[in-house]
N, C-alpha and C positions, 0 to 999 in steps of 0.2 A: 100715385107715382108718375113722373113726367118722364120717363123714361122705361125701355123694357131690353131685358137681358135672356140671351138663350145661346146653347150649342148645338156644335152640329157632331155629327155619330164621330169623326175622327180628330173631335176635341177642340175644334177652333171655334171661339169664343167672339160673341157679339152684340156690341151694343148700342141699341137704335134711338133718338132723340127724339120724335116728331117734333115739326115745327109747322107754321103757318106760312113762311116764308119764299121766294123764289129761287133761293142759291140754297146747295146740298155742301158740306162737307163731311169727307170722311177722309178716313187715316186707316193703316194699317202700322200696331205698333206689336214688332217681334222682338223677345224679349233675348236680346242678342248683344253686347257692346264690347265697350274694350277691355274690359277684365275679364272677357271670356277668352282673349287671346292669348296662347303659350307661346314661350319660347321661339322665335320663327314665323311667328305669325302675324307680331305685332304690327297696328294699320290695319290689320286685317277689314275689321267690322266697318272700318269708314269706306276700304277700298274698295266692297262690294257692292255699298251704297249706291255710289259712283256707276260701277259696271252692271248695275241691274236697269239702266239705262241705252244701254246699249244694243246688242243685240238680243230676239230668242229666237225659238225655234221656226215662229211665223212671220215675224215683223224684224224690221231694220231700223237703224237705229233713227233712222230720219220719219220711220212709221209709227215709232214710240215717242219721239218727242212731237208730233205731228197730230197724234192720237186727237189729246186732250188741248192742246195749243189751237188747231184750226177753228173749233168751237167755243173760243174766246176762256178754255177753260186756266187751268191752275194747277200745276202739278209738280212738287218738288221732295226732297226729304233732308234729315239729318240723322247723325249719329251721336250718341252720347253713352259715358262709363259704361251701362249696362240696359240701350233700348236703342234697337234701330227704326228711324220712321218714315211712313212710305204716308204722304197725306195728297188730299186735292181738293180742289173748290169749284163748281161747274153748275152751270144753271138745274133745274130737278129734271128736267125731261134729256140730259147725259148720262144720267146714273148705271145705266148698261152698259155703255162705253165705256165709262170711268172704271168700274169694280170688275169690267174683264181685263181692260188695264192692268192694272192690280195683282189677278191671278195670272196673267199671263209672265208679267217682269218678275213675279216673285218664285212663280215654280217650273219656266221653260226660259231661264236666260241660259243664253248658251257660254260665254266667255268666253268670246275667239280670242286667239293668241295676240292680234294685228290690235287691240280695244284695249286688251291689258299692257303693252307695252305704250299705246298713246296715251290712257291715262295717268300712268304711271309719271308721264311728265305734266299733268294736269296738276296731280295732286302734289308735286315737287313746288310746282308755283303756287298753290296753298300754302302749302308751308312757308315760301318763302315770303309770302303777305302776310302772314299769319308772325311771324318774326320782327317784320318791319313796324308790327303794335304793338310794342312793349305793355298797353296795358291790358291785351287780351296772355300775351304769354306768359306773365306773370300767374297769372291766374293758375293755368296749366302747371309751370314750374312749382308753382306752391302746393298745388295735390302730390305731385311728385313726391314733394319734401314731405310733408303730411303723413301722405299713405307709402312711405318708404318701402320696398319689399315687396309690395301689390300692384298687382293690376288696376288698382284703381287710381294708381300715380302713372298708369303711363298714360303718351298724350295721344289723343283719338287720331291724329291726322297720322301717324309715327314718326320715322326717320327716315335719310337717304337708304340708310344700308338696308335697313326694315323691308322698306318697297322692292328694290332689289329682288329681293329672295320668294317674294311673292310672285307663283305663276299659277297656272290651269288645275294642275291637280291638288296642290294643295286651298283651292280658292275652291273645288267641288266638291271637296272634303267638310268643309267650312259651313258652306250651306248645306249639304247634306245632314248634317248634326244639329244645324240648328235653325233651317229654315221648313221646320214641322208645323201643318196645322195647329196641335194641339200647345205650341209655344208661340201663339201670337193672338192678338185681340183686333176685332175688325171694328172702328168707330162710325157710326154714318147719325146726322142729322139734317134734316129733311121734309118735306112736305108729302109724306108717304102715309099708306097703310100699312101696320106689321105684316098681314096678309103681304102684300108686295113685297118688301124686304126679304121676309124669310123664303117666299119664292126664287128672288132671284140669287141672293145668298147661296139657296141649296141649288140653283142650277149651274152655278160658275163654281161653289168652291165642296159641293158634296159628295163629288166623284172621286177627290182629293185623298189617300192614303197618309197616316202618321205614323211615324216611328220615335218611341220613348227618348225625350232629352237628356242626356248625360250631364249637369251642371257642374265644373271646377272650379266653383269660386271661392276662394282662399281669402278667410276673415283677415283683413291688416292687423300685421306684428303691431304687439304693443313699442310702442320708442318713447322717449322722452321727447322735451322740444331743444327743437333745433333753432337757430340764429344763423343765418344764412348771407352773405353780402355777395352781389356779382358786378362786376364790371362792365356796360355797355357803352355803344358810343350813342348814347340820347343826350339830348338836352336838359331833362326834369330827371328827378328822383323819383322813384316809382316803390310802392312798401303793399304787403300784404302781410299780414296779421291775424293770425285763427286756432282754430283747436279742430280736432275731430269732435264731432256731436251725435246726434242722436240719428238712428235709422227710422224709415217710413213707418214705421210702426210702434215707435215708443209713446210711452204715456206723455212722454215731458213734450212730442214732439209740435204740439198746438203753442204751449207755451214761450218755446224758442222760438217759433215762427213769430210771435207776435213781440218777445224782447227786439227778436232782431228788424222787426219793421219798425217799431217805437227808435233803436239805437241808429240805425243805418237804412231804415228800408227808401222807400219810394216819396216823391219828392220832397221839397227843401224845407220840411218842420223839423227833420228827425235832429235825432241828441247831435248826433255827431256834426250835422253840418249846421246848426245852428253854434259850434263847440269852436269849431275847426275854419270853416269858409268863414258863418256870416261877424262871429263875434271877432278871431285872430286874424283874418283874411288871411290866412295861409295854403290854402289848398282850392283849387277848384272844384274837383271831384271829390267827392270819400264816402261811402257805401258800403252798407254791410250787405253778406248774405249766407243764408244758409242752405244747402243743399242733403237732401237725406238719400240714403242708397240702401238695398236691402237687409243689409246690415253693419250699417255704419252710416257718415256722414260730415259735413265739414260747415261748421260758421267761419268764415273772413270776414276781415273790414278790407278794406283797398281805400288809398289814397297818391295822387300824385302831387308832388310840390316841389319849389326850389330846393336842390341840394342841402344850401346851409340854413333852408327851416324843415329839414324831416326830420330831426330829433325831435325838435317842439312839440311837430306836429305829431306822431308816435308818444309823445308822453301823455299828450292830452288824451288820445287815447286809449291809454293806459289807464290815463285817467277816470275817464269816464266807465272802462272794465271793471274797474274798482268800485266805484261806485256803485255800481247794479249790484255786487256783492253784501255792501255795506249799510244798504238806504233802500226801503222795501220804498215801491213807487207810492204813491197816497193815492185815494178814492177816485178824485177828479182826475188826475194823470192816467191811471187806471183806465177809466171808464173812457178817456176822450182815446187811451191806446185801440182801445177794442174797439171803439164805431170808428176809427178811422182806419182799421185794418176790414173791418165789413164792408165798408161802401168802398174800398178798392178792390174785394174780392168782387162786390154786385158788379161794378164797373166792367170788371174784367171779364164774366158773363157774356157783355156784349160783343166779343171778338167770339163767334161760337166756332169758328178752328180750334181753338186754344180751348175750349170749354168740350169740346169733343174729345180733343187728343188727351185733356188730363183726366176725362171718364173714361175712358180707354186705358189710362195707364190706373188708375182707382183699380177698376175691374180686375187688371194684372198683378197687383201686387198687394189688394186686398183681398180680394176675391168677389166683391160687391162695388156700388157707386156710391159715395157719397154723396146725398142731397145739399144744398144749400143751408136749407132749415138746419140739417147734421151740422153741418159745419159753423153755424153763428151759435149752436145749441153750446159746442165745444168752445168757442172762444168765449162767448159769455162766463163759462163756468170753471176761465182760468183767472186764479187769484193772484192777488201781491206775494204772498208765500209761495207760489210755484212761481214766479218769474226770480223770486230770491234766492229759490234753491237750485234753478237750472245755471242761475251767476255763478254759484258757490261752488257749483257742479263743473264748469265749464272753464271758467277763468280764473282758473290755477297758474301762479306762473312756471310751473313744475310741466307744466302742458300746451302752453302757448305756445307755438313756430312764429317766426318772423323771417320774411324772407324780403329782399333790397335790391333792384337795379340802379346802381349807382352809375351818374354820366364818370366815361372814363377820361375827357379833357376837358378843360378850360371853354367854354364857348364862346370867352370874348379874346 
């Protein structure tokens, strides 16, 4: 095993890499996001992100960014539907520094009043970038539509009115419920001994108390699909196109990974843009993807194009929907699918931030890590008959959403 897992007495969970190498990354990923916020709270999970920056009860905020920055290190995070992440990257001889970091902004930030009213206008100019990319909004907007009625359609960053209402005690409420030992997994890889790890592990975070997580997560209402057109003032036509799919844990879910790398994945062989870009030259971009959530999940294709070619361009892939339904792939197609979906997972190995934080989230939401070997075991031993069924399964058109930013003038 290239890897070793263990907890500590008040449930916080952790998983150590060894490496050979001179740079450590770890991550701290709490299992927290936007579909755990009610009513009033929305923004929530991203707006803490933010303010766990700021101050706590030792350090200021120019001593928290100061921390790991003086020492040429790397320290940021994100939020997403349902995981917040606290990661960093620092030569191996910061690792003390870095993981008191860590325990310090995660269980002694204080949220002065003066912090949350100035990011508040931080995260107003997120949004408002975040706006000004029609092809990152789309995206958002389309879960919306999607996951109608759930938390998993609303948008991580929130709203004006949203932020608002967001103050101190509902923000200590927030963490309190969900920023528990036992509801987060601590990733580190490293040029360590386990001995050392679990030393320092239990010396920064095993004096640390938990109390039981209360989880609200509300399975998405079943809907039909929706067709969607909105009026913006862009230039291109912007289309998103998808279904709900499979959660983290479905059988089918190796198989859809790998339809949707063959249909839309990662660069320019896939069906689609050799369909769409290279054969019609109609579209620059178009990409599919899938994303799975704990119980549920979403495939899209995205494309942007001239106005008066997005029908085309939406028929052809329709088209090609169709097709995966009706035409099982053959042996060579098959076979070149799954070694070109390997040697981008081996690939992606190499960025080991990324190969940390998603054994971190493995550990979270499986309850173990998946090997490598696990993972090519799984792709190898998915068939033409499971990518035909997950078609037949999926690409209903009884189940499809399509959602449109249409330019709303003339641009010439």
């Amino acid at each position: 095993m290239d890897h070793h897992i263990f907890s500590l007495k008040n449930g916080l969970r952790i998983v150590f890499k060894p490496t050979k190498l001179p740079i450590t990354h770890a991550c701290m990923i709490i299992n927290v996001g936007t579909r755990d916020e009610q009513p009033g709270e929305f923004g929530m999970a991203h707006f803490i992100e933010h303010l766990l920056f700021k101050r706590t009860k030792k350090r200021s905020t120019n001593q928290i960014l100061n921390r790991l920055e003086l020492v040429g290190a790397d320290l940021n995070a994100y939020t997403t539907k349902e995981y917040t992440c606290i990661h960093a990257s620092f030569l191996n001889s910061h690792l003390n520094r870095s993981i008191d970091l860590f325990e310090d902004i995660l269980f002694h930030s204080t949220f002065p009043a003066d912090e949350i009213e100035k990011e508040k206008n931080i995260v107003l100019d997120e949004i408002s970038s975040y706006q000004d990319s029609p092809e990152e909004a789309i995206a958002d907007d389309f879960e919306d539509l999607v996951f109608s009625g759930s938390g998993l359609g609303h948008n991580i960053l929130g709203t004006e009115k949203d932020l608002a209402t967001l103050e101190k005690t509902k923000i200590f409420s927030f963490v309190k419920k969900y920023y528990q030992p036992e509801n987060m997994v601590l990733g580190i890889t490293g040029d360590y001994t386990l001995g050392h790890i679990e030393r320092m592990i239990n010396r920064h975070f095993g004096h640390l108390e938990s109390s039981p997580v209360e989880r609200h997560r509300l399975q998405p209402p079943t809907i039909l699909s929706k067709a969607l057109s909105l009026k913006k003032t862009i230039n291109q036509a912007h289309y998103m196109i998808g279904t709900r799919a499979y959660p983290i844990n479905h059988q089918h879910k190796m198989a859809l990974m790998i339809l949707n790398n063959y249909l839309g994945g990662m660069g320019m062989s896939s069906r689609l843009n050799l369909l769409v870009r290279e054969k019609h030259g109609i579209a620059y971009t178009i990409e599919s993807n899938y994303t799975p959530y704990s119980d549920s999940g979403i495939f899209s294709i995205y494309f942007g194009t001239e106005a008066d070619k997005g029908e085309k361009a939406r028929m052809l892939v329709l088209k090609e929907l169709h097709k995966a339904k009706t035409q099982k792939l053959g042996n060579t197609l098959l076979k070149q699918a799954k070694r070109k979906f390997i040697g981008q997972i081996a690939l992606g190995e190499e960025n080991r931030m990324s190969l940390i934080i998603a054994m971190a989230k493995n550990l979270m939401d499986l309850g173990y890590v998946q090997t490598l070997e696990e993972i090519y075991t799984q792709i190898e031993g998915v068939s033409a008959d499971d990518l035909w069924e997950v078609a037949n399964e999926l690409f209903v058109p009884e189940q499809v959403n399509t959602l449109i930013y249409e330019p709303s003038f003339d641009k010439n």
